[in-house]
N, C-alpha and C positions, 0 to 999 in steps of 0.2 A: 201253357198255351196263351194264356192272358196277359203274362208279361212280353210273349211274345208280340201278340197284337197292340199290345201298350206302347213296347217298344216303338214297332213298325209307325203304328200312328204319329211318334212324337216325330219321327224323323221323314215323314211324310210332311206332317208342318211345319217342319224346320224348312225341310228344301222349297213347299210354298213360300214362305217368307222370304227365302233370300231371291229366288225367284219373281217376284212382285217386287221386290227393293231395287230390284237390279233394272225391270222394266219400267219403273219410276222414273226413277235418275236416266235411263234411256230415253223418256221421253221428255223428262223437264230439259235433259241437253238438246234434245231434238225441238224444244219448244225455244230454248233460248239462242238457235240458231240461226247468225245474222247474214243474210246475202247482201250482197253488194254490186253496185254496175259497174265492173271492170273500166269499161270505157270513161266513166268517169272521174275514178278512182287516179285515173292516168295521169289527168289536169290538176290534180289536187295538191296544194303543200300548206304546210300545218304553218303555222309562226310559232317559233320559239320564244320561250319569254325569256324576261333579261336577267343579268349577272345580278347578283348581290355586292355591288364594288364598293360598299363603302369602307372604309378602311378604320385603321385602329389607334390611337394614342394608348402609349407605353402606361402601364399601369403597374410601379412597383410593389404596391403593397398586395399581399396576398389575398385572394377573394374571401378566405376564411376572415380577414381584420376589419373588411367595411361593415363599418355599424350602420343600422338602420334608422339608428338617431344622428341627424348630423345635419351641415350646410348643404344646399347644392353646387356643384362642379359645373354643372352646364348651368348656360342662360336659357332664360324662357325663349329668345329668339332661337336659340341653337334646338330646342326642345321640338319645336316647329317646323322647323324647317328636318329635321330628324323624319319626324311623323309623317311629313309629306312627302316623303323621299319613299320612303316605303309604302306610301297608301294614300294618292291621289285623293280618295275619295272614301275617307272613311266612313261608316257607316255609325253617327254621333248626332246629338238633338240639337247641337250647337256647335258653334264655327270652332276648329283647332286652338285657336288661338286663346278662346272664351276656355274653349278644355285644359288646357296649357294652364291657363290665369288660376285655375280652378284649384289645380293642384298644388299649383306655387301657394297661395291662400288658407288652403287645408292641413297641408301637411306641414308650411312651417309655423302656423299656429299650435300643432302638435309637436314639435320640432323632430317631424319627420322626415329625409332628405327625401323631398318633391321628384327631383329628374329620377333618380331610379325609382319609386313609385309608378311614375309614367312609364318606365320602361318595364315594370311588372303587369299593366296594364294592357302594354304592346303585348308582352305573353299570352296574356291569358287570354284576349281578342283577338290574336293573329291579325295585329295593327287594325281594330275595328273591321276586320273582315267577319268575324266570329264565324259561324259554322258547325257549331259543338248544339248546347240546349239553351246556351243563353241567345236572347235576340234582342235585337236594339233596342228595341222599346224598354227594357229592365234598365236601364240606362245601370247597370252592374257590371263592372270593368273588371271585375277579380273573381268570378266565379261563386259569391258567395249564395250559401246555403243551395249548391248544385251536388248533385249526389251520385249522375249519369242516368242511363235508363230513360233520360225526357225528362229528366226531373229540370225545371229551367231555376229554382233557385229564386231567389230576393229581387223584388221592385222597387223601384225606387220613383220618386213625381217628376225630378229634375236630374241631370248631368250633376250638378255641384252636389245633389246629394248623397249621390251615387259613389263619389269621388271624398265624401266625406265618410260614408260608411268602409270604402278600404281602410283608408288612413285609421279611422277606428280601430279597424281589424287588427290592421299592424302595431297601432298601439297596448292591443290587449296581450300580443304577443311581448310584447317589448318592456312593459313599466307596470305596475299596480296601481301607479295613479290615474282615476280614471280622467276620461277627455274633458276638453275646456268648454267644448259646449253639449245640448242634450244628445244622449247616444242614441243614432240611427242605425248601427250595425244590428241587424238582427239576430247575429249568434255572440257579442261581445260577451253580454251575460254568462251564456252556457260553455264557454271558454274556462270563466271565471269560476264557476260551479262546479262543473263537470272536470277539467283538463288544470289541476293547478299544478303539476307536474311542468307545466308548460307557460301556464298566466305569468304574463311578466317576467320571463325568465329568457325570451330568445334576443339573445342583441344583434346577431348578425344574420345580412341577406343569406348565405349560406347557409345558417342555423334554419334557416326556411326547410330546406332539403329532408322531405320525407313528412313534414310536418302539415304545411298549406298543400302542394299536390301530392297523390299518392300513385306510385311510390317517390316518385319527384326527386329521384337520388342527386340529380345536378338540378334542381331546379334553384337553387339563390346563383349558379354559376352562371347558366343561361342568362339570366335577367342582367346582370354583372357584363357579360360580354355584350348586351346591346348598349348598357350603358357608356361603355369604353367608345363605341362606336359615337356615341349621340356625343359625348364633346370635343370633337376634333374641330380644330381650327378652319379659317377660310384661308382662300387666296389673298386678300387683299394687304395691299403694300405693308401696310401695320404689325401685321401677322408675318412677313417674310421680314421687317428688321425686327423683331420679336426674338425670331428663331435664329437670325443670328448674333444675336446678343446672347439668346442660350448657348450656344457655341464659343462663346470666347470665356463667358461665365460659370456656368455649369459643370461641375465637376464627372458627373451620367454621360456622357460624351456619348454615347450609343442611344438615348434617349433621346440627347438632343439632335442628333443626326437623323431620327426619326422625325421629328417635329418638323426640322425641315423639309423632309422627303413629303410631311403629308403637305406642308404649304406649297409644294412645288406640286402634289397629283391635282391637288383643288385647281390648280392653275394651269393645267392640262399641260405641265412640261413633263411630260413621261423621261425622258434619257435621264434630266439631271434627278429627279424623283428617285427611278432605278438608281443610280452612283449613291443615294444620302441611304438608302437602307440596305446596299449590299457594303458599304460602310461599317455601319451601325453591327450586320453581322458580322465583318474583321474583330470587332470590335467582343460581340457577344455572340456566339456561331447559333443559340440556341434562344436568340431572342423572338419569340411567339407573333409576336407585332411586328417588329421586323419582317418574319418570313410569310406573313400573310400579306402586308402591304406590297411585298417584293412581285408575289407573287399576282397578286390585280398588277401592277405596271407593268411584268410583262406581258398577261393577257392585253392589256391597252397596246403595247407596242410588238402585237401580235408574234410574239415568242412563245407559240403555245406548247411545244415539248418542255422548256423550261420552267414553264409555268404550271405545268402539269410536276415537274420533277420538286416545285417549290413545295406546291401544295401536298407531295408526301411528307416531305419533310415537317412541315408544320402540323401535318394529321398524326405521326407518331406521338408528336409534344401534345398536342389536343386533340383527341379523340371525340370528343364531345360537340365540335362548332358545325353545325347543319349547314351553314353560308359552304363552307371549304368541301363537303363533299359534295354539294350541289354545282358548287362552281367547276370544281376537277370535272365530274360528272358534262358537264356542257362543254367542257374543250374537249373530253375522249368521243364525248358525240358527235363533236365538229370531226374529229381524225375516224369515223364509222368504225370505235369501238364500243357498239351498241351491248354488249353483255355487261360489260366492265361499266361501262355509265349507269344500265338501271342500277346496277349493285350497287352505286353511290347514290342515287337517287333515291334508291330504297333506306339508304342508312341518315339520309337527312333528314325523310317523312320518317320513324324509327325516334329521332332526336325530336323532330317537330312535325306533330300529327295534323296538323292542318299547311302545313306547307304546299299548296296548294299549286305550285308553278313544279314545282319537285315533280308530281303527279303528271303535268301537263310535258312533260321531259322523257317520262316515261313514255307516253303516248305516241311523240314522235319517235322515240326510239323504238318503239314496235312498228310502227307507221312503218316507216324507212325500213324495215325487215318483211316486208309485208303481211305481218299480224294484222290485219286489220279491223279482224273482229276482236282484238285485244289492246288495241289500240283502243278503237272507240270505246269499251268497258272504263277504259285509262281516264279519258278524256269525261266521260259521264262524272266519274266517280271525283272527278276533279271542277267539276264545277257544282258540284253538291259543297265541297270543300269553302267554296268562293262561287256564289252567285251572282257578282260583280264585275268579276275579272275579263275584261275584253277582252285579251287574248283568248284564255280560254273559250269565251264564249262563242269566238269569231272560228274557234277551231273545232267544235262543237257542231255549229252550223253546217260548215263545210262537209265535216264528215259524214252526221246526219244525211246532207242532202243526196249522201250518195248511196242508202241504204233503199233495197228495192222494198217498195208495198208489198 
């Protein structure tokens, strides 16, 4: 009889428990539930934010062979103008430019190559947007000694010295010689101590991978494909008899048909741009640059099913580049195939967790479905991402203002 009533008891508070669990969550949904003034809602349209068009020069060597000792490829002008293409208004203690200066200074005093630094930097800041645990004021461009959880990691007094403790970093991974001037990196030592498995032993941005972010399985590949981006050529006269001096010289004949394809996009001639990379692919059917640049000129020359058809083709070859399914993503949204768009939108924040326009993408694609209350979640969550970003913000407001008291 006692086990009987032991029994009964336990399964008496079992069924309270799930019973109380159940009218919880009933009411935390019931607490989190958003109304809104229809009539409002009517007038409303979100802004889209913009494409990621910048496009790619051919890069034959394999990302596994770029060493992290080396020259730089890009100029400090191209560096700059890179940075402010993707982020108006970084959030840094000092002008781009002084940032730029900084790096070129630091790292080839280490002889370590400057522009992809910079471009490991754009990483880990989401281009000075941050948004993670670091905050501007750590003038910390690499993440160091962040651990997550709110841990924000290393301070630093200035920008340059901030920029002098990566270059460290990088160095401790890279040589056993230690740096030319006194070390400011505050984990270079415990690298050295703790990790010799590793001190001085990684030569390449790749060899990054699983090492600097965890698990970071493409993380030297990432940094590598923005670099690609940050040295493309301009428009100007200089640059188009350049690229065709490559063309009569050059043996790459599909590289160099790229070269020109990008002097012609800088120069806003879409048609001949299209002809030099669908070229280039006669040429090479599976050339990765090729089919991405192909595929921004025909979004430019609003051929969006083509361009949609581009961008599969070059997502089989790279799976990994968060621009391509963001961008696919905004033309299937343009054609209101909102399911198939968040699914790439979601695989771009996935590659790059602060991607913070990705987010605002999703928003209107639940918007335009009339999700509304999932929509504005979208839009919330995306300006925690980027507390800067006007569009967002402006699309924030909007919806905001349509939420009842």
């Amino acid at each position: 009889m006692k086990k009987f009533f032991s029994l009964a008891l336990t399964v008496i508070l079992i069924l309270m428990t799930v019973n109380y669990a159940a009218a919880e969550e009933k009411a935390e949904d019931n607490a989190e539930k958003i109304e809104f003034n229809k009539k409002m809602l009517k007038h409303v349209k979100l802004i889209d934010a913009s494409a990621r068009d910048i496009p790619m020069t051919v890069m034959r060597e394999s990302p596994e062979e770029v060493t992290i000792f080396g020259k730089p490829v890009a100029t400090r002008e191209q560096m700059v103008n890179f940075i402010k293409k993707r982020n108006a208004e970084p959030k840094i203690n000092c002008s781009v430019e002084e940032l730029v200066d900084f790096y070129y200074e630091e790292a080839e005093r280490e002889g370590i190559r400057p522009d992809i630094a910079l471009c490991q930097a754009i990483k880990e800041t989401g281009t000075w947007n941050y948004g993670g645990d670091v905050v501007p004021e750590q003038n910390n461009y690499c993440g160091l000694g962040t651990t997550g959880g709110g841990v924000k990691g290393a301070y630093f007094e200035t920008p340059q010295l901030g920029v002098r403790a990566q270059i460290q970093h990088l160095r401790a991974y890279t040589s056993t010689t230690p740096p030319q001037l006194e070390i400011v990196d505050p984990r270079y030592e415990l690298i050295k101590k703790w990790r010799p498995q590793i001190f001085g032993k990684i030569k390449t941005w790749t060899g990054l991978n699983g090492i600097w972010a965890v698990p970071g399985t493409r993380y030297g590949h990432e940094i590598l494909n923005m670099w690609q981006q940050a040295k493309l050529p301009d428009g100007s006269d200089k640059s188009l008899e350049y690229a065709y001096e490559l063309l009569a010289t050059d043996s790459d004949k599909a590289a160099a048909y790229v070269y020109r394809g990008l002097v012609y996009f800088a120069r806003e001639n879409y048609y001949v741009a299209q002809a030099d990379f669908k070229a280039a692919l006669r040429l090479e059917p599976e050339l990765s640059e090729a089919l991405f640049n192909l595929a921004l000129t025909q979004e430019k020359l609003q051929l969006t099913t083509a361009a949609i058809e581009t961008y599969d083709k070059y997502l089989e070859l790279n799976p990994d580049n968060s621009y391509a399914y963001y961008n696919r993503g905004r033309l299937e949204l343009a054609q209101k195939k909102y399911n198939t768009a968040i699914v790439d939108f979601q695989s771009a924040l996935e590659i790059e967790g602060r991607f913070a326009d990705a987010q605002n993408e999703i928003a209107i694609a639940n918007f335009r479905q009339g999700k509304y209350e999932e929509a504005l979640k979208d839009i919330r969550t995306a300006a925690k991402i980027n507390t800067t970003n006007k569009v967002i913000n402006e699309n924030l407001e909007r919806l905001e203002a349509c939420v009842k008291s």
